[in-house]
C-alpha positions as CSV (number, residue, x, y, z in Angstrom):
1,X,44.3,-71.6,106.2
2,X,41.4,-69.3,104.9
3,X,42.8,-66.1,102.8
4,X,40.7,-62.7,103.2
5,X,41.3,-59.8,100.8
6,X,42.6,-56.8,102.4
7,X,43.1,-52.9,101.0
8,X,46.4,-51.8,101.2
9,X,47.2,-48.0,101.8
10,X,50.9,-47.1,100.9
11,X,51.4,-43.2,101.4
12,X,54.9,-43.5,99.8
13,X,53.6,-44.6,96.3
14,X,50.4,-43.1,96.9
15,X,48.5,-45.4,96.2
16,X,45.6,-48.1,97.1
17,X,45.7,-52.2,96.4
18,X,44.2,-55.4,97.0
19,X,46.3,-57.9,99.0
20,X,45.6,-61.3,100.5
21,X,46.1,-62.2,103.9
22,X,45.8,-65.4,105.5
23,X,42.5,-64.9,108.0
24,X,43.3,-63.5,111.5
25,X,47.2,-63.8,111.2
26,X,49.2,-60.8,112.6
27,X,51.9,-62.0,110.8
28,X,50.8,-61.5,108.0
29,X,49.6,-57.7,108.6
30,X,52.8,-57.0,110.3
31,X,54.3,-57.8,106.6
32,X,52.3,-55.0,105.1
33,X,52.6,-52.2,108.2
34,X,55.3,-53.3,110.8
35,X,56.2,-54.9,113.5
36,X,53.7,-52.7,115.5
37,X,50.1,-51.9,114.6
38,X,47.3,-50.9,116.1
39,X,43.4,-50.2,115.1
40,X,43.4,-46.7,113.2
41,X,39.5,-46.4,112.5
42,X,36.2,-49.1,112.3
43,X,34.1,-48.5,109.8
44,X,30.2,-48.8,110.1
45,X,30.7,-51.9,107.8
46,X,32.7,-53.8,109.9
47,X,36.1,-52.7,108.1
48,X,39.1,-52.2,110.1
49,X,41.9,-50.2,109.4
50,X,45.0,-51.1,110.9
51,X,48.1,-48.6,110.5
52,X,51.8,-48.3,112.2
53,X,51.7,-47.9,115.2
54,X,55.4,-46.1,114.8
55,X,54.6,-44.7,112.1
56,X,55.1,-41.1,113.2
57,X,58.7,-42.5,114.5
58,X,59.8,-44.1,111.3
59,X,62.0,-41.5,108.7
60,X,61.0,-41.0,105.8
61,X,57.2,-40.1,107.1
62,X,54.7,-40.4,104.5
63,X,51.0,-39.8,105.7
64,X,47.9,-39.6,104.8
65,X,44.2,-38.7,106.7
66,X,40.3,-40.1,106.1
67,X,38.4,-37.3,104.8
68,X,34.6,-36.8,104.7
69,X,31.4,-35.7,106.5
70,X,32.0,-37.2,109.6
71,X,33.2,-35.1,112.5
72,X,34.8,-37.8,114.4
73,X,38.4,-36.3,115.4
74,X,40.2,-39.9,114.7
75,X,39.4,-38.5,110.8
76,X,41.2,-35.4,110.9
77,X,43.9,-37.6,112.4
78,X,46.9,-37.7,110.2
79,X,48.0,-41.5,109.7
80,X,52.1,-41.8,109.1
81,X,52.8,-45.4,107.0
82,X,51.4,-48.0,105.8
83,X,48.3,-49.4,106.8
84,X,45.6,-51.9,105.9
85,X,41.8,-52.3,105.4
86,X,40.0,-55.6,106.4
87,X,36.5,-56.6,107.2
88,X,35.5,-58.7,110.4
89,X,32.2,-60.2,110.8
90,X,29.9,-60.5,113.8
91,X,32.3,-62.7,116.0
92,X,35.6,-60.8,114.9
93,X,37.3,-62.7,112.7
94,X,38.6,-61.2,110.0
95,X,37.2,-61.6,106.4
96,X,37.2,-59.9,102.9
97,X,37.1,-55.9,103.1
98,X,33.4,-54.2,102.0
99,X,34.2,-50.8,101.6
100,X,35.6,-50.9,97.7
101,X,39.0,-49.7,96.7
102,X,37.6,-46.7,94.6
103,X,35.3,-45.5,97.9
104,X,38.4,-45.3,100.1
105,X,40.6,-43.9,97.6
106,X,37.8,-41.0,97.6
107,X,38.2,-40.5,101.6
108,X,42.3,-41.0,101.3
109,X,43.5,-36.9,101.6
110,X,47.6,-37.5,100.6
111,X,50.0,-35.5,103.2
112,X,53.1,-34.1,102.1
């Protein structure tokens, strides 16, 4: 099966990664986030960032928020947990992330 690399967002180390997934496998996503995720925010790129969808349930909480120019209210959303970054083409399959690890770490805004 095809891998696709994937950014990984961990709010409890604070930090960004690279990870590879095997293409469109929720198995493999629910090893990074949880049993439950859910779409957090698509990028104009195609990204997708998938985060926990009990992640606001879940103690310890550790979140985090996108940050920028755009006014959309999913950005000033605080995200609790994991979460992960993935491209999909034109059809929706998944495939290798576009937005680079240092131009989402700029938009990551660390929550206490």
């Amino acid at each position: 099966m095809k891998k696709v690399k994937a950014l990984v967002i961990d709010p409890f180390k604070q930090s960004i990664y690279q990870k590879e997934i095997r293409q469109d496998n929720a198995y493999d996503i629910q090893q990074v986030i949880g049993d439950y995720f859910e779409v957090g925010y698509r990028f104009d790129n195609g990204d997708t960032l998938f985060v926990d969808e009990n992640g606001l349930a879940k103690d310890p909480q550790k979140r985090f928020r996108l940050k920028g120019e755009n006014t959309d209210s999913l950005l000033l959303m605080p995200l609790s947990g994991k979460a992960l970054l993935v491209g999909h083409d034109e059809e929706g399959s998944s495939q290798d992330h576009l937005t680079e690890e240092l131009d989402l770490a700029m938009l990551i805004d660390w929550m206490p």
